[in-house]
BALOBA-1460 file (C-alpha; in Angstrom, 3 decimals):
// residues 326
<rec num="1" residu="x" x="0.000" y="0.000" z="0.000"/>
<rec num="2" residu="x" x="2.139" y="3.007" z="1.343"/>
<rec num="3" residu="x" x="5.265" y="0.847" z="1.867"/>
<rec num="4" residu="x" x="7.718" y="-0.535" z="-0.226"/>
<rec num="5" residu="x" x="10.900" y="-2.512" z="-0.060"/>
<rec num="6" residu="x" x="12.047" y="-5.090" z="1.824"/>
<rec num="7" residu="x" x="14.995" y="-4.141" z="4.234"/>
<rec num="8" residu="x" x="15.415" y="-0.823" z="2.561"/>
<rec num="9" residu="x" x="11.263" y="0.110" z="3.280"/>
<rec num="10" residu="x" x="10.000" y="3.271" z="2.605"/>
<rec num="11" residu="x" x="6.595" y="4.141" z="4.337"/>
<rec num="12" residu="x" x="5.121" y="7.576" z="2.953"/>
<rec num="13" residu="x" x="2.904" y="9.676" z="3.937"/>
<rec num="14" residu="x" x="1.015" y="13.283" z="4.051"/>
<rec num="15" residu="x" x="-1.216" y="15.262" z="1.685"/>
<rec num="16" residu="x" x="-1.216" y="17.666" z="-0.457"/>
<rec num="17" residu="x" x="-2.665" y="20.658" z="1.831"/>
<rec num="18" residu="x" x="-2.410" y="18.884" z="4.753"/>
<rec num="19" residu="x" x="-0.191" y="19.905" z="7.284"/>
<rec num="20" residu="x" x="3.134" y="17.954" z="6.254"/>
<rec num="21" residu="x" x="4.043" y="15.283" z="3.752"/>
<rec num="22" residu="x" x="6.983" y="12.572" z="4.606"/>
<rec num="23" residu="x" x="8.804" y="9.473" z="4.616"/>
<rec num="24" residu="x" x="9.863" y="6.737" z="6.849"/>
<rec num="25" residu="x" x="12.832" y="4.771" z="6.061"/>
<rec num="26" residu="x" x="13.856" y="1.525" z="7.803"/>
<rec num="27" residu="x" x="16.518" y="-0.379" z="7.304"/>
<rec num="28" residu="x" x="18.690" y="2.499" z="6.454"/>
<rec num="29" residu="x" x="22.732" y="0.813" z="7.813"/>
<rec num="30" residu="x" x="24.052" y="2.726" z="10.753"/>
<rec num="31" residu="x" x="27.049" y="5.363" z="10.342"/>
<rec num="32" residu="x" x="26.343" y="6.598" z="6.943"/>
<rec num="33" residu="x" x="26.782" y="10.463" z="6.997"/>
<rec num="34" residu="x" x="23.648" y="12.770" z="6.369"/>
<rec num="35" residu="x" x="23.286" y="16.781" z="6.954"/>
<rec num="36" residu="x" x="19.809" y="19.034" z="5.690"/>
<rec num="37" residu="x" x="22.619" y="20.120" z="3.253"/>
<rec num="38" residu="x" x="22.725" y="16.730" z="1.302"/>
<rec num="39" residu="x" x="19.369" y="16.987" z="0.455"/>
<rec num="40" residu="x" x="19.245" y="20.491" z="-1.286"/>
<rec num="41" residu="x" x="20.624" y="20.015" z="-4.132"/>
<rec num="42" residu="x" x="18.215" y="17.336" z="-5.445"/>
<rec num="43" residu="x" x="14.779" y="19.120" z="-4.189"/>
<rec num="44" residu="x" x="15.940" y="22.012" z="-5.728"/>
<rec num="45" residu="x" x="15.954" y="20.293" z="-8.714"/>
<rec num="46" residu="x" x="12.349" y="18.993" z="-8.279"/>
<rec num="47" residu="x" x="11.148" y="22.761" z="-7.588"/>
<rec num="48" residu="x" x="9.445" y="24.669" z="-10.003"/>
<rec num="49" residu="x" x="11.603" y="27.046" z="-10.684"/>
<rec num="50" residu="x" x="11.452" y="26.465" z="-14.801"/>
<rec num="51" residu="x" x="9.328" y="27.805" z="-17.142"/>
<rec num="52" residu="x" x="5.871" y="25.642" z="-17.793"/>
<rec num="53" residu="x" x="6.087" y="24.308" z="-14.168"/>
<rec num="54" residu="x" x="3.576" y="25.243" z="-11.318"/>
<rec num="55" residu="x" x="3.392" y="28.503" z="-9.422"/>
<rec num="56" residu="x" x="3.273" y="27.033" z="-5.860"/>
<rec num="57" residu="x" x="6.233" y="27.805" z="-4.381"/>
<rec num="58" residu="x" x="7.311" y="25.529" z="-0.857"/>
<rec num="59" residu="x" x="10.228" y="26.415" z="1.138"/>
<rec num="60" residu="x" x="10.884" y="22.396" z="1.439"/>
<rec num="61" residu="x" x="13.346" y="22.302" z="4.021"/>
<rec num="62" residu="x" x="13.430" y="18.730" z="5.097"/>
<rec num="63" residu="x" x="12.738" y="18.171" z="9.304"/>
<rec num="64" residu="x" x="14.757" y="15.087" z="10.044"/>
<rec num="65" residu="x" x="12.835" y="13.772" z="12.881"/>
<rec num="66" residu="x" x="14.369" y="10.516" z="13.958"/>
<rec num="67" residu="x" x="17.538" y="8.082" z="12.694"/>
<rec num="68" residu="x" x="19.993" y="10.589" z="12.607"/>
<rec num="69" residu="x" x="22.446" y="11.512" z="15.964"/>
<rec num="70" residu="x" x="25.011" y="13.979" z="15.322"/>
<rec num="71" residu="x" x="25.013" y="14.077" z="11.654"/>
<rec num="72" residu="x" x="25.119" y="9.704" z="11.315"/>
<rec num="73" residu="x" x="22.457" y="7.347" z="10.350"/>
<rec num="74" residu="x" x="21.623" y="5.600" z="13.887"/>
<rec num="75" residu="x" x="19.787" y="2.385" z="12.255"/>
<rec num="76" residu="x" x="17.067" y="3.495" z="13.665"/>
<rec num="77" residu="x" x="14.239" y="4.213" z="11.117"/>
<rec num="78" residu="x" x="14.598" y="7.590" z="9.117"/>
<rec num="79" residu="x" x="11.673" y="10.184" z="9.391"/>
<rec num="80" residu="x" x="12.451" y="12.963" z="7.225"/>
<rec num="81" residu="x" x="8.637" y="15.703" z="6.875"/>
<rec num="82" residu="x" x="8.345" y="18.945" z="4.383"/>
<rec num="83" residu="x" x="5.871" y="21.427" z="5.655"/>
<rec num="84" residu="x" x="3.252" y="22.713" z="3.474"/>
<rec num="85" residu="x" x="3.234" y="25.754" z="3.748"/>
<rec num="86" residu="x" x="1.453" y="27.391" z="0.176"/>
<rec num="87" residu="x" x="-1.374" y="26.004" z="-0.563"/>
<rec num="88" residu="x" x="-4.792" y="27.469" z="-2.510"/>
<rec num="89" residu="x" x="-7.420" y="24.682" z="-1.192"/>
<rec num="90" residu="x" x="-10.606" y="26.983" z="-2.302"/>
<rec num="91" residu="x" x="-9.157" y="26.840" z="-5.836"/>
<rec num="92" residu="x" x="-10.273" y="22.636" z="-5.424"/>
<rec num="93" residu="x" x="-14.177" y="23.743" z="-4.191"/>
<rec num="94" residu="x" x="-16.031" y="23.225" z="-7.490"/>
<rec num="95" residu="x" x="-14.146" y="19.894" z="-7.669"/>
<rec num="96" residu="x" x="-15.885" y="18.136" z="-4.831"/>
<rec num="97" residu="x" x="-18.511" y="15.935" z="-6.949"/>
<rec num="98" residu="x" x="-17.436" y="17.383" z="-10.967"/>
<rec num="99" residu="x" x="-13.865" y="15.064" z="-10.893"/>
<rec num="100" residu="x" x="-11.226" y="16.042" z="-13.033"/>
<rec num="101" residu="x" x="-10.763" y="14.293" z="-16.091"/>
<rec num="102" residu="x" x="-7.150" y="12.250" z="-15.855"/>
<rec num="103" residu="x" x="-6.870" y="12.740" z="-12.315"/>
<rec num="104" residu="x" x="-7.663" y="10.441" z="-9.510"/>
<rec num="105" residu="x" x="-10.595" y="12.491" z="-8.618"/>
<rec num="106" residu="x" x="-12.672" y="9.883" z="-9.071"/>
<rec num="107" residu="x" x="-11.483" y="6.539" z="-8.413"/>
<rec num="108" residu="x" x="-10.241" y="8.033" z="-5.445"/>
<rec num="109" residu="x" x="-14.300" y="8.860" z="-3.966"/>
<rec num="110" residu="x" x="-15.174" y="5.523" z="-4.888"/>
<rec num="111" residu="x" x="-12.447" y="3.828" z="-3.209"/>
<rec num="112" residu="x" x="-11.885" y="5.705" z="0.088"/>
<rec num="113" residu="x" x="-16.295" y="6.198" z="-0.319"/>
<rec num="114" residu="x" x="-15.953" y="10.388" z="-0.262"/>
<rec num="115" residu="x" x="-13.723" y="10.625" z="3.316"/>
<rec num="116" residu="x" x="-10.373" y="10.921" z="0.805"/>
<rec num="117" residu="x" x="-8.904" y="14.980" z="0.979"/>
<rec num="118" residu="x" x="-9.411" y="15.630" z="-2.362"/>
<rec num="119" residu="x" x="-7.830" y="19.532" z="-2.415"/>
<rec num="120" residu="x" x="-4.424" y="19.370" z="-4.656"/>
<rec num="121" residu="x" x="-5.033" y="15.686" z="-4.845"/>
<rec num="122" residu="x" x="-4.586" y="15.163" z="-1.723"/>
<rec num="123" residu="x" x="-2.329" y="11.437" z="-1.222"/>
<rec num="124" residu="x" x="-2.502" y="11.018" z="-5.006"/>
<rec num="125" residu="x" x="-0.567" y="14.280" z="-5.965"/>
<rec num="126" residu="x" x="2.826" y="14.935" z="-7.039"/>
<rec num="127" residu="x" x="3.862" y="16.782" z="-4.170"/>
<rec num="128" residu="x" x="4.438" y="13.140" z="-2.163"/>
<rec num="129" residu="x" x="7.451" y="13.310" z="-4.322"/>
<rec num="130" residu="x" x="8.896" y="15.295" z="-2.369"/>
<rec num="131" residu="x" x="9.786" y="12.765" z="0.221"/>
<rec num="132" residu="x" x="10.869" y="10.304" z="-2.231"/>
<rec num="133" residu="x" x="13.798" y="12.492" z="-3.551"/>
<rec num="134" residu="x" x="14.219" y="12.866" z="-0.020"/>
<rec num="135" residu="x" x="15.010" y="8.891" z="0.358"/>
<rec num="136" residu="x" x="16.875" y="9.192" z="-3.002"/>
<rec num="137" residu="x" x="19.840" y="11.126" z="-1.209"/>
<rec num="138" residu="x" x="20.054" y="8.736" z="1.538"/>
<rec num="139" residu="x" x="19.673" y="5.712" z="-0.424"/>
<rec num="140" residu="x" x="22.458" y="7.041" z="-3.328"/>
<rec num="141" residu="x" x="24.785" y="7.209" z="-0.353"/>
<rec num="142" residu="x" x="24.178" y="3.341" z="-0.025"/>
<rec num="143" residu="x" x="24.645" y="2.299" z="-3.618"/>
<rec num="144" residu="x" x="27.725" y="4.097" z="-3.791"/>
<rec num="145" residu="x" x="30.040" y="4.198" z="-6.228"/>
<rec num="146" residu="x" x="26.786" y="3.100" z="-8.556"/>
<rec num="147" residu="x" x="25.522" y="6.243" z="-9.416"/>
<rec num="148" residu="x" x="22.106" y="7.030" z="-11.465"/>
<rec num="149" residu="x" x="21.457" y="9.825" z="-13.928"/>
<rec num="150" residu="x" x="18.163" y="11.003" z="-15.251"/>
<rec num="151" residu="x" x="17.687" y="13.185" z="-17.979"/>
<rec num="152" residu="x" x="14.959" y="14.428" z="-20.288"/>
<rec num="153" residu="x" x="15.226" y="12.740" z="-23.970"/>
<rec num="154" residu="x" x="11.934" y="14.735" z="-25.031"/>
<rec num="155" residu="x" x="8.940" y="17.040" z="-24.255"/>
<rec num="156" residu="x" x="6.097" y="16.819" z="-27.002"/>
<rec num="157" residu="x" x="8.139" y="14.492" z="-29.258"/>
<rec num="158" residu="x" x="10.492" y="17.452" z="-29.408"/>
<rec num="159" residu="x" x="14.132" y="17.980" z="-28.613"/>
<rec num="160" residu="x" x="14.017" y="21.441" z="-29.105"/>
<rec num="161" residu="x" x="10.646" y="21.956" z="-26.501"/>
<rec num="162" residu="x" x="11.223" y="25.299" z="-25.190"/>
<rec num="163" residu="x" x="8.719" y="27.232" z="-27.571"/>
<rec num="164" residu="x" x="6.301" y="23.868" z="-27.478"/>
<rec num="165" residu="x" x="6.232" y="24.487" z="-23.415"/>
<rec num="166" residu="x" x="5.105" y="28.622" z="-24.725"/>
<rec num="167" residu="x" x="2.622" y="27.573" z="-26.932"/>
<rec num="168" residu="x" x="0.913" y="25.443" z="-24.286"/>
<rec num="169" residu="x" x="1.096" y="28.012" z="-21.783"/>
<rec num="170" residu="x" x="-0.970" y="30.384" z="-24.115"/>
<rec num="171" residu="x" x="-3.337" y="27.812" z="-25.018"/>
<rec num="172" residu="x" x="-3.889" y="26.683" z="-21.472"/>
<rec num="173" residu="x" x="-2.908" y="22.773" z="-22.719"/>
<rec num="174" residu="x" x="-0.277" y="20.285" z="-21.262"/>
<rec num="175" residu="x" x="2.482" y="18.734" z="-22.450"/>
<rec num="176" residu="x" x="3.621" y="15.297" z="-22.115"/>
<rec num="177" residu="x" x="7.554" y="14.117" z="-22.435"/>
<rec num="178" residu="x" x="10.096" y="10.848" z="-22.304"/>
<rec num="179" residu="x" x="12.641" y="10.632" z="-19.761"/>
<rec num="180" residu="x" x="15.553" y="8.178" z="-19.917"/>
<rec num="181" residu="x" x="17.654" y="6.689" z="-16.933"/>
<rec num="182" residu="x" x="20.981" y="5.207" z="-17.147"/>
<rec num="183" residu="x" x="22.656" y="3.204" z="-13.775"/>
<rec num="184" residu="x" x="26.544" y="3.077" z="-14.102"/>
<rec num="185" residu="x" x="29.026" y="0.936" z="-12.309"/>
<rec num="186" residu="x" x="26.327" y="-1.649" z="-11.514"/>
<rec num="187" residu="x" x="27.253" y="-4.926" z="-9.552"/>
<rec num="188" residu="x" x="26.210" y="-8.009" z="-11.240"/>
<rec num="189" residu="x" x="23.884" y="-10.303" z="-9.464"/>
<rec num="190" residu="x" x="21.147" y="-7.716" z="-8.283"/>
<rec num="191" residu="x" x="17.441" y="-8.911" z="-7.993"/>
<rec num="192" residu="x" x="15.235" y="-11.702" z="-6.646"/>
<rec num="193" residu="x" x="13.456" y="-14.071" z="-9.889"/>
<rec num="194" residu="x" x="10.771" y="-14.646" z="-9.979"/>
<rec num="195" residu="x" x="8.339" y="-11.988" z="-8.614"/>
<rec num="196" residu="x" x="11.152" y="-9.504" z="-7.360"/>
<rec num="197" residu="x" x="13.230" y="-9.867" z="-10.506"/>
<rec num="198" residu="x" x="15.205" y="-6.180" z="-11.147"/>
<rec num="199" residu="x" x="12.997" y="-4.775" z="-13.791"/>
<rec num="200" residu="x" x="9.764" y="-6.054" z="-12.060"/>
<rec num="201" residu="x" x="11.095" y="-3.807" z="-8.921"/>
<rec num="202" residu="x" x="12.243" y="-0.810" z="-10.918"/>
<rec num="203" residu="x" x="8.765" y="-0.641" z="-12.616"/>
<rec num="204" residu="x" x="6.514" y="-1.094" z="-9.521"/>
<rec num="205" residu="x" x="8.367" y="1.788" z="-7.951"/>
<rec num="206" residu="x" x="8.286" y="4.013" z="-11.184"/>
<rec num="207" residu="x" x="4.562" y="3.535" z="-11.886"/>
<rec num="208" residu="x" x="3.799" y="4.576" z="-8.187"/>
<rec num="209" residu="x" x="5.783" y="8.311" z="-9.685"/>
<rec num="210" residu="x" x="2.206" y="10.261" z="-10.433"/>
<rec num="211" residu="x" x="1.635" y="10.605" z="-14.171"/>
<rec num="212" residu="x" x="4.437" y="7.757" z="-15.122"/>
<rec num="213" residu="x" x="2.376" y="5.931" z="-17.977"/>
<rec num="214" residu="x" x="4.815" y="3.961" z="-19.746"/>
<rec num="215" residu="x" x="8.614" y="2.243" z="-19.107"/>
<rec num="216" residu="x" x="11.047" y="0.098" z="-21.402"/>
<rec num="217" residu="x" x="13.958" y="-1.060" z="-20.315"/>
<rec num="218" residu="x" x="16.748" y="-1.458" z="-23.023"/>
<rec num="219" residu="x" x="15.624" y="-1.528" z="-26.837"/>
<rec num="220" residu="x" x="12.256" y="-1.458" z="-25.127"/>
<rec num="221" residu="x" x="9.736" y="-1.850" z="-28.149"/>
<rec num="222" residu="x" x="11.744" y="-1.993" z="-30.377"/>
<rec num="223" residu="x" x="13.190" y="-5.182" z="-30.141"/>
<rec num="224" residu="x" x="9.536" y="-6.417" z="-31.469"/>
<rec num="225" residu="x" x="10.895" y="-5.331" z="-34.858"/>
<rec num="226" residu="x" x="14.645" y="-6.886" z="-34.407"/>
<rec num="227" residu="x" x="15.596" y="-10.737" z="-34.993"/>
<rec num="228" residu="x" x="17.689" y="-12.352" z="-32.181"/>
<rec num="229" residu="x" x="20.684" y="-12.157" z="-33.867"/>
<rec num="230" residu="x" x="20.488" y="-8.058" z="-33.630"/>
<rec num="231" residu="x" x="18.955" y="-8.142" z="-30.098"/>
<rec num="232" residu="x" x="21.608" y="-10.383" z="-28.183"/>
<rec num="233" residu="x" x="24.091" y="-8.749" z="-26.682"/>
<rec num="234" residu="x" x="27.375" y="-10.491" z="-27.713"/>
<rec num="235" residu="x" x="29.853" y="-10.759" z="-24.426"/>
<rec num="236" residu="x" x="33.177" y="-9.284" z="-25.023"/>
<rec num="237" residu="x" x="34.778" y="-10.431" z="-21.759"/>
<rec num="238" residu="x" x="34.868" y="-13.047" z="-18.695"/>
<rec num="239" residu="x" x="32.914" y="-9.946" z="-16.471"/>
<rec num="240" residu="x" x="29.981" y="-10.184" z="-18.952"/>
<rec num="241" residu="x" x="30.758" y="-7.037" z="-20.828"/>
<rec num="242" residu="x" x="28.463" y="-7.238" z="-24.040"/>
<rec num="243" residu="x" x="29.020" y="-5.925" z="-27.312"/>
<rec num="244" residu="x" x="25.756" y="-3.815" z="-27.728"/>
<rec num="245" residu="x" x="22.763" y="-3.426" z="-24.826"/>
<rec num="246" residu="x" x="19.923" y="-4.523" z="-25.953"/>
<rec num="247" residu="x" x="18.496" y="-5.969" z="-22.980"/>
<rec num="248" residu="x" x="19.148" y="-2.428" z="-21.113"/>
<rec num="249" residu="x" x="21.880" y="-4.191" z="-18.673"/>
<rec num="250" residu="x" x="19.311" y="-7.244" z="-16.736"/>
<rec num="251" residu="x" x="19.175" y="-10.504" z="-18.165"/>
<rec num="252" residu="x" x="16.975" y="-13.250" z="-16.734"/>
<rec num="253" residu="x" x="16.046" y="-9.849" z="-13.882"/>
<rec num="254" residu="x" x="19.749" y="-9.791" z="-12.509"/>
<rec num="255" residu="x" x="22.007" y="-7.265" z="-13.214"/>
<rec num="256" residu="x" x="24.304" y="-8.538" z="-15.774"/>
<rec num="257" residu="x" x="27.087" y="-5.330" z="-14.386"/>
<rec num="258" residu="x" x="26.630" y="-3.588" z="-17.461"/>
<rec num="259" residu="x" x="24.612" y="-0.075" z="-17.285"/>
<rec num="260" residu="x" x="20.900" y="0.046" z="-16.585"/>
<rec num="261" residu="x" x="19.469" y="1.681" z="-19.049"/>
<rec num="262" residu="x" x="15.437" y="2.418" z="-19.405"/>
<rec num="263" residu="x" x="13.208" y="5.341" z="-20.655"/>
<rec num="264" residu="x" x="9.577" y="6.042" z="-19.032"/>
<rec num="265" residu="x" x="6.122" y="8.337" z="-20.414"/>
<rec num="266" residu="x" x="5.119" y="11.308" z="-18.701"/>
<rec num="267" residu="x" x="1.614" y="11.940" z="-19.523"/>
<rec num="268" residu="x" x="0.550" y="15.995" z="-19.590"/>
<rec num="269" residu="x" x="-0.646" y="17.063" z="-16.578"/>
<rec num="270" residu="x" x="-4.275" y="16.521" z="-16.545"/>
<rec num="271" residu="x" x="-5.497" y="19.902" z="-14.531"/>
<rec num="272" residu="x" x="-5.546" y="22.383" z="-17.918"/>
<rec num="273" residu="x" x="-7.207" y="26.213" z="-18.097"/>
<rec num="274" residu="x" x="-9.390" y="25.140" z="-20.932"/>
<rec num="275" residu="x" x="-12.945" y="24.119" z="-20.513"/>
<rec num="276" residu="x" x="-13.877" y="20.781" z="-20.450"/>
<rec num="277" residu="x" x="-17.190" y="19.274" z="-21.160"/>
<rec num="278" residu="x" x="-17.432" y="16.488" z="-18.515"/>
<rec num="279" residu="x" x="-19.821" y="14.519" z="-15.973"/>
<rec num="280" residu="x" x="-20.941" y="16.409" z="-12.820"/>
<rec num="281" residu="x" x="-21.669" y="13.575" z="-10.237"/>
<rec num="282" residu="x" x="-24.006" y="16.650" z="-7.696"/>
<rec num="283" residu="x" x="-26.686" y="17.832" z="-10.914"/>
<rec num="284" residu="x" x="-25.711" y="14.387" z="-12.574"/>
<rec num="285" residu="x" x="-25.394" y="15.966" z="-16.445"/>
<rec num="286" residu="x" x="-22.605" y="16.673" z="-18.502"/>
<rec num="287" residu="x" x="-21.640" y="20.370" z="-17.598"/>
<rec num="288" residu="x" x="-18.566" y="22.869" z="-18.558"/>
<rec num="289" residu="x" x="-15.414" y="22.557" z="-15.934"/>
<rec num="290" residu="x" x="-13.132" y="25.074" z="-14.920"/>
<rec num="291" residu="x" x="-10.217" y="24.345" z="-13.486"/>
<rec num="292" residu="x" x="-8.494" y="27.108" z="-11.466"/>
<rec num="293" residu="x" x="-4.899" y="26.873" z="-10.011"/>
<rec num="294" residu="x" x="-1.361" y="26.515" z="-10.159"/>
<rec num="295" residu="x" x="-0.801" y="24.000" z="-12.131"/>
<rec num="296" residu="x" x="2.035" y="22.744" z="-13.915"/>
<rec num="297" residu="x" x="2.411" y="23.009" z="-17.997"/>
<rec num="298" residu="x" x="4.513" y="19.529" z="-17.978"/>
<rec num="299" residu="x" x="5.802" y="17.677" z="-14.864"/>
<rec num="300" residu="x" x="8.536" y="15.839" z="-17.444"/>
<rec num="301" residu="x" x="10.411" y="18.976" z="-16.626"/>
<rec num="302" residu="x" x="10.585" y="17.788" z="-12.831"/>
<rec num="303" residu="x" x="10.385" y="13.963" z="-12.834"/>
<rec num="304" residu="x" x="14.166" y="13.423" z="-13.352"/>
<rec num="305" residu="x" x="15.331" y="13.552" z="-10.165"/>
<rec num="306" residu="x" x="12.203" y="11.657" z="-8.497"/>
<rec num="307" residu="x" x="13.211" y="8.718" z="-11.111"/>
<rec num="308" residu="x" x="16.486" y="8.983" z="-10.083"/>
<rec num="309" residu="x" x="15.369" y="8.912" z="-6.701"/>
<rec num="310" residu="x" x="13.377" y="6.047" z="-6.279"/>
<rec num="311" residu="x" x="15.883" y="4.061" z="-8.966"/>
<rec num="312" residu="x" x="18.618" y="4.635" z="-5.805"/>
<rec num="313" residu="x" x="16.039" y="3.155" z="-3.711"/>
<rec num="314" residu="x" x="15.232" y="0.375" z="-5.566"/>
<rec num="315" residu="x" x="18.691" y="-0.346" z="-5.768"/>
<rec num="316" residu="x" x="19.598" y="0.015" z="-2.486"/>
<rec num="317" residu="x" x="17.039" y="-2.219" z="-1.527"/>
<rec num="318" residu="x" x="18.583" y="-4.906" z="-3.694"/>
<rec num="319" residu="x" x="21.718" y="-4.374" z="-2.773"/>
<rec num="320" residu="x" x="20.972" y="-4.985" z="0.711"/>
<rec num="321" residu="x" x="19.108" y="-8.251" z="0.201"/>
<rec num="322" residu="x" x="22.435" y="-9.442" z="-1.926"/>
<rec num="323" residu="x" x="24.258" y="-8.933" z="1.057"/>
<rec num="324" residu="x" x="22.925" y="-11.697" z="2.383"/>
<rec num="325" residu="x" x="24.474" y="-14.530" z="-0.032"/>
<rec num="326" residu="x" x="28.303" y="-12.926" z="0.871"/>
């Protein structure tokens, strides 16, 4: 449900206008060094400080509230909370029984039968991301040397996306994008076949990321097109270096040692300025919406760092349950 991993287990929690949002994080290994400063750089890179992302503005300093004692992991578990301290919640009034079309409006009332906090989302909104960079910092501490990098390959099915992003803006549409994620200095041997197998982790975590709609690990798709004599991926050496990589650096779900490599979808954000003709569940007719807001123009722009993140957890998690065969 809210938790996830096995020794390295994240537990998250918050809304978006409640009071706080955070993450617990057991199984984090004693003595591993961790100041407020380590985590700045990477939730700076989640703000929305580029153009075509939202106008809510958070100070997000993280509060670490337990596993930490002078600056040192304790093995305790890790509570790290952002305070929210920005939020709009009358600009969510109108949206109590006409749901938002793409959002989790509605499946959400269903579910939790109407007690859910539906302003900004509530549970289901991007801002629990927050916390999840959050456990990215600690857990690429773990995984170390591995490191993971994150990058945007394309917004719109454009490289070139900066007047794309403009054009939106004025037309009060969304914008959709592809990001790619390469892990380098990988240990072989990481991930548990059947059920737990690397990839199967990787894309549990990643489709928990609001808005993540698609993932391919490797050639992805296109291998459908490829024989197997241009998919395998020829070794070149007796530490399973391959020739090409094909198979995106997991073979039978174990690392094989040789780079992780997979792309996910963004979808556009779903919460656009122009009116949309949809079901009103109070006067139960079809009836104009109007979404007010700050909203952003394309979350691609900020979903690096939160894959990166929860890769490093994913990893760390793995890494730590190898352990156990040494």
């Amino acid at each position: 449900m809210n938790s996830f991993g096995r020794i390295f287990r994240l537990t998250i929690f918050g809304e978006s206008h409640g009071p706080f949002v955070g993450i617990t994080i057991d199984g984090v290994p004693p003595g591993i060094k961790i100041t407020i400063e380590d985590f700045l750089e990477d939730i700076k890179r989640r703000n929305p400080y580029l153009k075509g992302t939202t106008e809510r503005k958070e100070f997000d300093t993280p509060q670490i509230l337990s596993g930490v004692y002078n600056n040192y992991s304790t093995g305790a578990p890790l509570t790290i909370i952002f305070a929210n301290q920005n939020q709009n919640s009358s600009d969510y009034n109108n949206l109590n029984f006409h749901f938002r079309p793409g959002h989790a409006d509605f499946t959400a009332y269903v579910k939790y039968k109407g007690f859910n906090d539906p302003r900004g989302g509530g549970h289901f909104s991007g801002r629990l991301t927050l916390p999840i960079v959050a456990a990215g910092v600690v857990a690429k501490k773990i995984i170390q040397p591995t490191t993971v990098l994150a990058n945007i390959v394309e917004i719109y099915g454009k490289n070139n996306y900066d007047e794309e992003i403009t054009k939106a803006q004025q037309e009060k549409d969304s914008l959709g994008g592809i990001i790619q994620c390469t892990v380098k200095n990988i240990v072989s041997g990481l991930g548990e076949p059947f059920f737990d197998s690397l990839e199967s982790l990787l894309a549990h975590a990643i489709f928990s990321i609001p808005g993540i709609k698609g993932i391919e690990f490797g050639a992805g798709f296109k291998l459908a097109s490829m024989k197997g004599s241009q998919a395998n991926d020829l070794f070149i050496n007796e530490n399973g270096k391959t020739l090409t990589n094909n198979s995106g650096g997991i073979l039978g779900g174990i690392s094989s040692g040789n780079d992780i490599c997979f792309r996910v979808v963004v979808k556009p954000p779903s919460s656009i300025g122009q009116v949309q003709h949809t079901y009103n569940w109070k006067n139960k007719k079809i009836e104009p919406l109007i979404i007010t807001g700050r909203h952003d123009v394309c979350i691609a722009l900020r979903i690096p760092v939160i894959i990166e993140a929860i890769t490093a957890c994913v990893l760390s998690d793995c890494l730590l349950i190898a352990k156990a065969y040494s």
